[in-house]
C-alpha positions as CSV (number, residue, x, y, z in Angstrom):
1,X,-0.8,12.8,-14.3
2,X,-4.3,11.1,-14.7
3,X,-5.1,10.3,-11.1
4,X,-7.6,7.7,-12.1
5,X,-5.2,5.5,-13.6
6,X,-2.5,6.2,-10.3
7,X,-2.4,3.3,-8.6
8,X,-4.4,2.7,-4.9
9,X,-1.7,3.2,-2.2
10,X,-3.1,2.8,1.3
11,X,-1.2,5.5,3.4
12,X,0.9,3.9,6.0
13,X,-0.5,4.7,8.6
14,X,-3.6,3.9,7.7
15,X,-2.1,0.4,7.3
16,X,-0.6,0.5,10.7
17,X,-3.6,1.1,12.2
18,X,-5.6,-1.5,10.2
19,X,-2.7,-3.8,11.0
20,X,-2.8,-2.9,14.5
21,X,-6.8,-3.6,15.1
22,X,-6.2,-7.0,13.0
23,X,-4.1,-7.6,15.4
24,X,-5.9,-7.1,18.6
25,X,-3.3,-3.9,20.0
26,X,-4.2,-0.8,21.7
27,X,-1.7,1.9,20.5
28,X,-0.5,1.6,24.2
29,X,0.6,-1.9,23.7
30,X,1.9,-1.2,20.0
31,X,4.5,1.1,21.7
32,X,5.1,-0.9,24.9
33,X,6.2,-3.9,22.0
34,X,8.3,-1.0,20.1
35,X,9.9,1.0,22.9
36,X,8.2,4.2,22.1
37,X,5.1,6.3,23.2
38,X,1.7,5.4,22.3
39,X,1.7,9.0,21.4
40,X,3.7,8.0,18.8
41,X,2.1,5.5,17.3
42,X,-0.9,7.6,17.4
43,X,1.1,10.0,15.3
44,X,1.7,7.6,12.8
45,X,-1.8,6.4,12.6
46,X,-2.8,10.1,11.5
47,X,-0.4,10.4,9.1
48,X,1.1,13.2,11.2
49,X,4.5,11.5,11.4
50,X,6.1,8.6,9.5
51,X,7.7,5.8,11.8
52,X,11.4,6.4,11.6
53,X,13.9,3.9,9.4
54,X,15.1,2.2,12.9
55,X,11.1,1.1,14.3
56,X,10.3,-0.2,11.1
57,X,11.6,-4.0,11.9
58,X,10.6,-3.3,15.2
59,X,6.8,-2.7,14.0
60,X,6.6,-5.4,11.9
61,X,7.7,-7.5,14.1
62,X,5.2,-6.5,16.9
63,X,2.6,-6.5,13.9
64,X,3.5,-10.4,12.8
65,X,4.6,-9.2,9.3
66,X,7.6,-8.4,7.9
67,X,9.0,-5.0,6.6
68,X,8.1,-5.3,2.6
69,X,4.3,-6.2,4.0
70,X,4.5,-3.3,6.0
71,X,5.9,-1.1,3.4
72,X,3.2,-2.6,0.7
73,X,5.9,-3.4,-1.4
74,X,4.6,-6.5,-2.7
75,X,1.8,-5.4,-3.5
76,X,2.5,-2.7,-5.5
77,X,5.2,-4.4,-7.7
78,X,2.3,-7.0,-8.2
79,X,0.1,-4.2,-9.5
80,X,2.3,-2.5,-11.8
81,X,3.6,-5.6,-13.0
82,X,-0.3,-6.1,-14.0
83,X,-0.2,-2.5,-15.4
84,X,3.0,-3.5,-17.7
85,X,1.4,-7.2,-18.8
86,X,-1.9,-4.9,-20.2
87,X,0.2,-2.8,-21.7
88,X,2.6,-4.6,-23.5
89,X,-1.1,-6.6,-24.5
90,X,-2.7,-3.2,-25.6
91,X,0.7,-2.2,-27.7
92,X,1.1,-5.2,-29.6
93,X,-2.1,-4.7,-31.2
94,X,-2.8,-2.8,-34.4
95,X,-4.1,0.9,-33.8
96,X,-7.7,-0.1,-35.2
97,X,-7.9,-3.2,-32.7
98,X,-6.5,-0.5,-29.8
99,X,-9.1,1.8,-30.8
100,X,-11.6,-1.1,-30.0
101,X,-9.8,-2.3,-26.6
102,X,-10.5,1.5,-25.4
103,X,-13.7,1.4,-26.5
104,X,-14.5,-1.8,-24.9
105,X,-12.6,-0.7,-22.0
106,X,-14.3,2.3,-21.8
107,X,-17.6,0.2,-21.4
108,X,-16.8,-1.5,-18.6
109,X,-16.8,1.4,-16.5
């Protein structure tokens, strides 16, 4: 698979994190709002541990947002459903009028 045309996920915990600060939290409040260890959440954060299925409401919540935000869903779906509009775009065209999307594409970079 071309990574460079893979779409940009942030890692969730990276998100939690970001999500967190945006917030104004400490990790030590995050889990006080959850029920868990701040150790936990600090887990998360790293990427050492994903948040299990039954704190993910819970985390949301205390973040203001709801699951799918969390997740990224929505965000993602909006992407690829970019992706699919170009490409539906780039295949209805004839092969010499692709070859001069790509190379106009191409020169945007």
């Amino acid at each position: 698979m071309d990574t460079n045309n893979a779409i940009a996920v942030e890692p969730l915990g990276v998100r939690i994190k970001r999500l967190r600060i945006a917030s104004g939290l400490t990790q030590g409040q995050l889990a006080a709002l959850i029920g868990i260890s701040s150790t936990a959440v600090g887990n998360w954060e790293s990427g050492e541990f994903l948040p299990k299925v039954r704190y993910l409401a819970k985390l949301a919540g205390a973040l203001g947002i709801d699951v799918s935000e969390l997740l990224d869903a929505a965000k993602c779906i909006d992407e690829l459903a970019e992706e699919v509009q170009l490409l539906t775009l780039f295949r209805s065209l004839t092969k010499e009028r692709q070859l001069i999307a790509i190379k106009l594409v191409e020169a945007l970079k």
